[in-house]
One Martini backbone bead per residue (centre of mass of N, CA, C, O) as a GRO file, in nm:
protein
  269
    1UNK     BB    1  -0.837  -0.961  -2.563
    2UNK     BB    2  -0.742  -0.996  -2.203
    3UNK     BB    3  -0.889  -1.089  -1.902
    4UNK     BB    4  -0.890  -1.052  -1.567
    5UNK     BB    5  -1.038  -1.152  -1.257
    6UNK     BB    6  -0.988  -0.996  -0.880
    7UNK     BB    7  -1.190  -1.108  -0.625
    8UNK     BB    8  -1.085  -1.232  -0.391
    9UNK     BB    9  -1.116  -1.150  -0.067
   10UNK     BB   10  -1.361  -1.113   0.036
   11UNK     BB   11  -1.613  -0.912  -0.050
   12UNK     BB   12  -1.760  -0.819  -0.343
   13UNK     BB   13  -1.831  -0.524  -0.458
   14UNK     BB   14  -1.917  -0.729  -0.744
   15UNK     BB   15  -2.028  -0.932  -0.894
   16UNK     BB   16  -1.909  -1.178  -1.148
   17UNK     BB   17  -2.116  -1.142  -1.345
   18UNK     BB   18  -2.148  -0.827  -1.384
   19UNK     BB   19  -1.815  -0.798  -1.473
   20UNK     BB   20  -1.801  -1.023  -1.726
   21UNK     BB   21  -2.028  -0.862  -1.895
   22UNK     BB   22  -1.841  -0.604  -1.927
   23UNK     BB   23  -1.604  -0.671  -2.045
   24UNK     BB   24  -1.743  -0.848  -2.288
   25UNK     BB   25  -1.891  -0.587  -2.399
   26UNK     BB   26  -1.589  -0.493  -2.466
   27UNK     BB   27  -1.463  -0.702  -2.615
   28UNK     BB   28  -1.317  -0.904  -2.364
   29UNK     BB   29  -1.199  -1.171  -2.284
   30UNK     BB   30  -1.255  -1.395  -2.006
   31UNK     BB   31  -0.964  -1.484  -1.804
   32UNK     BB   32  -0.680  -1.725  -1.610
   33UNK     BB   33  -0.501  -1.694  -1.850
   34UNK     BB   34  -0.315  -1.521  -2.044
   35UNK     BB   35  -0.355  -1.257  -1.961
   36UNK     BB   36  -0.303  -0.854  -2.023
   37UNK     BB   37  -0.501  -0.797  -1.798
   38UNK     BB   38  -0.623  -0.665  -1.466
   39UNK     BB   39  -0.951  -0.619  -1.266
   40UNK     BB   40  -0.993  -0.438  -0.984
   41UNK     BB   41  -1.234  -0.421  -0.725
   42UNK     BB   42  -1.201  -0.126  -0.505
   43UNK     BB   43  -0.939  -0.064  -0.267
   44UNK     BB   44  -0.660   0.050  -0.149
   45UNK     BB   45  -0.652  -0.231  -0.031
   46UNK     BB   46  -0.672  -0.442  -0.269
   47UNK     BB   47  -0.461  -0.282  -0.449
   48UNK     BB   48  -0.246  -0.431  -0.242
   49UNK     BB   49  -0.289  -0.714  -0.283
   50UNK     BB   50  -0.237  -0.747  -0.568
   51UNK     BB   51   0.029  -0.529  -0.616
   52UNK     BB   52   0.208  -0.777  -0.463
   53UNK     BB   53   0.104  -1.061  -0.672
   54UNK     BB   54   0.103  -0.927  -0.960
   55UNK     BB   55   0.255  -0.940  -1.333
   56UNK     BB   56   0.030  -0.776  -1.450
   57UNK     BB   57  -0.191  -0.554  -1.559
   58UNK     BB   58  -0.354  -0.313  -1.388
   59UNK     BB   59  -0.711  -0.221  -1.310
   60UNK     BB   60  -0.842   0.035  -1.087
   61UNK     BB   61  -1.161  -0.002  -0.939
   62UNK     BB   62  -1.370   0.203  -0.804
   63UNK     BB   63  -1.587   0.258  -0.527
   64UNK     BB   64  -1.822   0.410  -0.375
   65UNK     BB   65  -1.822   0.633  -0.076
   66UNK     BB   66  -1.968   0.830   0.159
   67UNK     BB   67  -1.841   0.703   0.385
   68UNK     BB   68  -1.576   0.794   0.576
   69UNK     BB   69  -1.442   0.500   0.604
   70UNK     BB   70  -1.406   0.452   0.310
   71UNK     BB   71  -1.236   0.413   0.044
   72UNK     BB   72  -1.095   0.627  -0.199
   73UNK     BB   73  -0.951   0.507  -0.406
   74UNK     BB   74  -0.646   0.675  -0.527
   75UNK     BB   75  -0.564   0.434  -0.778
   76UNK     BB   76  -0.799   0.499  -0.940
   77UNK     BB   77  -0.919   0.548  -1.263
   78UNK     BB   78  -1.200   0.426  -1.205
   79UNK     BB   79  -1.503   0.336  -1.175
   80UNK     BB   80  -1.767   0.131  -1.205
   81UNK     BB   81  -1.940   0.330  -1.422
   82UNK     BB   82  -1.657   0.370  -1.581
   83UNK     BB   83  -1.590   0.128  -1.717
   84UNK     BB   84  -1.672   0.032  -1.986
   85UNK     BB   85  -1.501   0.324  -2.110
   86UNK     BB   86  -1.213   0.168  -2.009
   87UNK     BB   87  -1.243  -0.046  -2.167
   88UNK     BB   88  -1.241   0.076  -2.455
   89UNK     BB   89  -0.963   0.213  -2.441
   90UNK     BB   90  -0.772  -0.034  -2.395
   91UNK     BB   91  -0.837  -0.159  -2.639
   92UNK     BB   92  -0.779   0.105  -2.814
   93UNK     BB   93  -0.480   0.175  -2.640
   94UNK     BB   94  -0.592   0.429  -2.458
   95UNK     BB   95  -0.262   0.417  -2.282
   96UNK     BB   96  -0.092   0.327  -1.992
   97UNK     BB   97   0.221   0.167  -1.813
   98UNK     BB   98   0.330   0.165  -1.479
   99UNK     BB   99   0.589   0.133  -1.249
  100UNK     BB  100   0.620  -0.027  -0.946
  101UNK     BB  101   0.790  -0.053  -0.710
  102UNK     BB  102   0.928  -0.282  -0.457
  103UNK     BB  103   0.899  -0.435  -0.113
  104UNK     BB  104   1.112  -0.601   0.080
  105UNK     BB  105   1.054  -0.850   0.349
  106UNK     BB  106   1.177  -0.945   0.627
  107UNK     BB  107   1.235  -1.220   0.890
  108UNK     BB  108   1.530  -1.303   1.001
  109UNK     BB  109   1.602  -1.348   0.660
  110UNK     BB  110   1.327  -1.386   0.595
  111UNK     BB  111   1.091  -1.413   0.375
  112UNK     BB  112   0.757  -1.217   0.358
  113UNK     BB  113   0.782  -1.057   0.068
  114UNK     BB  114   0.602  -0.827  -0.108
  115UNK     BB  115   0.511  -0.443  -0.138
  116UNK     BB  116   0.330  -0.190  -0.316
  117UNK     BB  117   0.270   0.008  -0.069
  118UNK     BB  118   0.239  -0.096   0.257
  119UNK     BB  119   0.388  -0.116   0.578
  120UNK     BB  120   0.349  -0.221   0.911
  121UNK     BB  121   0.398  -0.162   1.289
  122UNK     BB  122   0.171  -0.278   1.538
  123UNK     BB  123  -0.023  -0.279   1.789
  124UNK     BB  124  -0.197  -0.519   1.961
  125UNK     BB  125  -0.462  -0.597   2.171
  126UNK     BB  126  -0.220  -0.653   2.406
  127UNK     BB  127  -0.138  -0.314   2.364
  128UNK     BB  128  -0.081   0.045   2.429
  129UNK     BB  129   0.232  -0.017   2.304
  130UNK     BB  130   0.505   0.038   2.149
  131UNK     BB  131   0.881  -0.017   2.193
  132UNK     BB  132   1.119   0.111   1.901
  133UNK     BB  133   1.323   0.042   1.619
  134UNK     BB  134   1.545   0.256   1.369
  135UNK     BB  135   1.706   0.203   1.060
  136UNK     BB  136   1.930   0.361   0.840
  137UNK     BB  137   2.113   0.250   0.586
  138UNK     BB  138   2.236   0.438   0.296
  139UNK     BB  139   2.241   0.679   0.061
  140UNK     BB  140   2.369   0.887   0.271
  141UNK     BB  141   2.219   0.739   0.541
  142UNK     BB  142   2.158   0.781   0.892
  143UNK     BB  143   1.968   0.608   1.119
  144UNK     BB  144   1.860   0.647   1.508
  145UNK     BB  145   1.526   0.553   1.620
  146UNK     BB  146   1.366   0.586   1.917
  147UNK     BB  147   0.997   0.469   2.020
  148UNK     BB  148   0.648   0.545   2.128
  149UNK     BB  149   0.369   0.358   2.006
  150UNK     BB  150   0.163   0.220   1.759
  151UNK     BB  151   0.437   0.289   1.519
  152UNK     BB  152   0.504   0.190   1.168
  153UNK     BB  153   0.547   0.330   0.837
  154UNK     BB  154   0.618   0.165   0.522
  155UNK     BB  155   0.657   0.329   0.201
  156UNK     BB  156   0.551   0.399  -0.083
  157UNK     BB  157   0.411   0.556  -0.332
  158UNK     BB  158   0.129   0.372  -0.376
  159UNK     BB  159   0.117   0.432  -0.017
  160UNK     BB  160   0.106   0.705   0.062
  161UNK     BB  161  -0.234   0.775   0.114
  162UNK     BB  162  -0.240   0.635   0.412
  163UNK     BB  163  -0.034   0.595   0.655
  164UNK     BB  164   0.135   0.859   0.559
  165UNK     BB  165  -0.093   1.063   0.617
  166UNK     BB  166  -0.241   1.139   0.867
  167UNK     BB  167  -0.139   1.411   0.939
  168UNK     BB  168  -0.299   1.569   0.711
  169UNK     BB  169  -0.585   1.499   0.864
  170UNK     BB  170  -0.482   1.712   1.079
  171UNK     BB  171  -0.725   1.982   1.204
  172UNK     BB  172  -0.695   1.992   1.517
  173UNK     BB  173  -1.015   1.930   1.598
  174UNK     BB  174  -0.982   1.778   1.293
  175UNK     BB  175  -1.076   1.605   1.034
  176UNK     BB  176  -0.930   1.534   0.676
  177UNK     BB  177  -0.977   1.277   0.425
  178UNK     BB  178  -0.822   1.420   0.189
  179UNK     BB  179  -0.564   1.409   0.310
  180UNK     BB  180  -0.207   1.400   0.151
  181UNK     BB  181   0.073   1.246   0.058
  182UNK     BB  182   0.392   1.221  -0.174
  183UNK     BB  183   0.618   0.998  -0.286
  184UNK     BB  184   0.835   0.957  -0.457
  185UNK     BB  185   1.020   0.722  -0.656
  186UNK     BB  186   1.308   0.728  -0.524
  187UNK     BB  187   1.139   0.656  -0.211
  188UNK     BB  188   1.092   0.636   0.097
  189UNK     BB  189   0.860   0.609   0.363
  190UNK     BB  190   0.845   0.742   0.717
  191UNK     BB  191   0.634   0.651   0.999
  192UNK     BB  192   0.505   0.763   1.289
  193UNK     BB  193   0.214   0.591   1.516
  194UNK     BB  194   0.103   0.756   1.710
  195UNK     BB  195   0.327   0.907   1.913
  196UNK     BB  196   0.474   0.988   2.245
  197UNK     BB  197   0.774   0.922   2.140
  198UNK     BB  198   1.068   1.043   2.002
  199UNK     BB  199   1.422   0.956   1.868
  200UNK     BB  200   1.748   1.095   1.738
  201UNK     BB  201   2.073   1.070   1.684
  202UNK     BB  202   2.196   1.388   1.680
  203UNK     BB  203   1.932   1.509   1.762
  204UNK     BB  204   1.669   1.740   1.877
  205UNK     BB  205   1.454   1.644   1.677
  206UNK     BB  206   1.166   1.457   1.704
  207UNK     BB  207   1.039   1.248   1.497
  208UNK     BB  208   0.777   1.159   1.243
  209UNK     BB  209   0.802   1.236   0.881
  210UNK     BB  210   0.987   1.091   0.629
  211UNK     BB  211   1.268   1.030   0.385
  212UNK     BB  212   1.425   0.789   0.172
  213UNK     BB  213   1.645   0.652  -0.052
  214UNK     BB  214   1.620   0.435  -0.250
  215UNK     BB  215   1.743   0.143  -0.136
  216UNK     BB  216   1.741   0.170   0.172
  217UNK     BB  217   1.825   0.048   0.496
  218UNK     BB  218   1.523  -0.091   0.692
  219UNK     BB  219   1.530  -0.142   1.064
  220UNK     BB  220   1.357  -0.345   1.275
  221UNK     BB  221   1.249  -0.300   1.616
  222UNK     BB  222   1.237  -0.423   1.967
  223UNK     BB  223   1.275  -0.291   2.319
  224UNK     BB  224   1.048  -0.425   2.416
  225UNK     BB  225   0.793  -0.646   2.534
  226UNK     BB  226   0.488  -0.726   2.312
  227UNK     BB  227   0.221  -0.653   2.094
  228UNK     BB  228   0.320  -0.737   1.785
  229UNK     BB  229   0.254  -0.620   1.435
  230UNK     BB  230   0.279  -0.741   1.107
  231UNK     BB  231   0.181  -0.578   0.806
  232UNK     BB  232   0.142  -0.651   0.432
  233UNK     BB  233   0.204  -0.957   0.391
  234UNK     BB  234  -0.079  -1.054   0.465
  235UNK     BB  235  -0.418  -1.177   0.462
  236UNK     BB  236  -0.393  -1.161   0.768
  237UNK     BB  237  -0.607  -1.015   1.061
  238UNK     BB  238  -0.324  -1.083   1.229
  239UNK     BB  239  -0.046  -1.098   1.069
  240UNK     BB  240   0.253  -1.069   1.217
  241UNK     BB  241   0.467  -1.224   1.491
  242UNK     BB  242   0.653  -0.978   1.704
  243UNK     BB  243   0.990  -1.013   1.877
  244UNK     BB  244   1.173  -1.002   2.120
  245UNK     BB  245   1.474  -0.999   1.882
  246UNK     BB  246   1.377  -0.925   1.617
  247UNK     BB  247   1.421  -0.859   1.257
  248UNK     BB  248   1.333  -0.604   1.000
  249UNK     BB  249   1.371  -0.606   0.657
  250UNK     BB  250   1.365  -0.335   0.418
  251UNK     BB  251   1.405  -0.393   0.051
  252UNK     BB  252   1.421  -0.395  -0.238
  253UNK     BB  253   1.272  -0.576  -0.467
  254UNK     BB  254   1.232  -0.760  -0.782
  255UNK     BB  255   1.008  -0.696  -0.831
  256UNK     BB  256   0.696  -0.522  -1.007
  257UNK     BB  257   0.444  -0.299  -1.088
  258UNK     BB  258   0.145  -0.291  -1.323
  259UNK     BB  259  -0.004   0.014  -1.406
  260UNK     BB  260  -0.297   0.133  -1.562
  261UNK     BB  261  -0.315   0.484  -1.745
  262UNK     BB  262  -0.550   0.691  -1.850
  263UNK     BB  263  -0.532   0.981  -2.044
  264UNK     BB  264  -0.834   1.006  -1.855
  265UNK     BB  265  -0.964   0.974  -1.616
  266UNK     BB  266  -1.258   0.829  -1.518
  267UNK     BB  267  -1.599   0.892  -1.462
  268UNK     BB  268  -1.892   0.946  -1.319
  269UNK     BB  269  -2.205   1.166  -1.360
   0.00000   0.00000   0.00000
């Protein structure tokens, strides 16, 4: 059996060699091609850059975090303390693979990529608001909905647990990092970030946060001239600039992603 190590991008969580030893040990070949399975370490922000670019199947390794900031690292199998017993468990085959959709986004027809977990459209520091437009048709769904806010975010199931959950951790005048919802396998999630005015055509209740039938055709604009940024396509921490008249589509992608789950997942004592 082969793994890959999948560790680009940023400081990595654990040494190269540290992971390497530990693969090894659990008697598996660490190899950069025809790999069998990729080890990821890190956070759910790690795993959404991976899972959106490979085509093997993924084992998310969680790193732990005391500090409030860090990632909770909601789609790890196991911890990094608990790899070696699930490199044996891989090995010995007590596993299996899920699939998990992905979406494509376009912008003005052009494709920007696909994305595993979630995408958002956000003002960037040269705006206090932007100014924007969701279109939703197809799949028995129509919606036409105008707000002004700091964006919006479209996630799939993988990506519930990140910006698509923020307001279940508002618990009046506190936060709750624990708090999170879920999106069906069959849906996409739509919230709007921290917005201070939403509507929506024919309806009296301004929106805040829902899902829509997969299949479902999603359109992003801008109605002001904004400092308005795409994220979740490109490792750029600066993501795509969106201007006024540009159009964003997002809609099933062609790939799927390939995610690892150990029939109970591994945990460190």
């Amino acid at each position: 059996m082969k793994a890959r190590m999948l560790l680009v991008g940023g400081t990595p969580k654990v040494p190269p060699a540290e992971l390497r030893k530990m693969i090894q040990k659990a008697g598996i070949e660490v190899t950069e091609s025809e790999a069998d399975f990729g080890v990821v370490v890190g956070g759910d922000g790690k795993f959404g850059r991976y899972g959106r670019t490979e085509n093997i199947p993924l084992l998310f390794v969680g790193v732990r975090s005391r500090g409030a900031t860090g990632s909770k690292a909601y789609l790890a199998q196991t911890t990094l303390e608990g790899l070696p017993r699930a490199l044996e468990r891989i090995r010995g085959g007590d596993y299996k693979v899920d699939i998990y959709r992905r979406l494509e986004v376009l912008k003005n027809g052009r494709s920007l990529g696909e994305v595993f977990t979630d995408v958002y459209l956000q003002r960037g520091s040269e705006s206090t608001c932007i100014r924007y437009k969701v279109r939703v048709t197809g799949g028995g769904v129509d919606i036409d909905e105008a707000a002004i806010g700091d964006g919006v975010v479209v996630t799939t199931r993988a990506g519930s647990t990140g910006y698509y959950s923020y307001p279940d951790r508002i618990k009046e005048e506190w936060i709750d990092p624990s708090g999170f919802s879920t999106v069906g396998r069959n849906s996409v999630g739509i919230c709007h970030i921290t917005p201070t005015y939403t509507e929506r055509a024919e309806s009296e209740l301004p929106p805040l946060r829902y899902t829509v039938p997969w299949g479902s055709l999603i359109e992003l604009s801008l109605f002001r001239r904004a400092d308005a940024r795409l994220y979740g396509t490109t490792d750029r921490r600066t993501g795509v600039r969106m201007f006024l008249g540009d159009k964003l589509t997002i809609v099933p992608g062609k790939r799927v992603t390939k995610v690892i789950f150990l029939r109970r997942k591994v945990r460190s004592r």
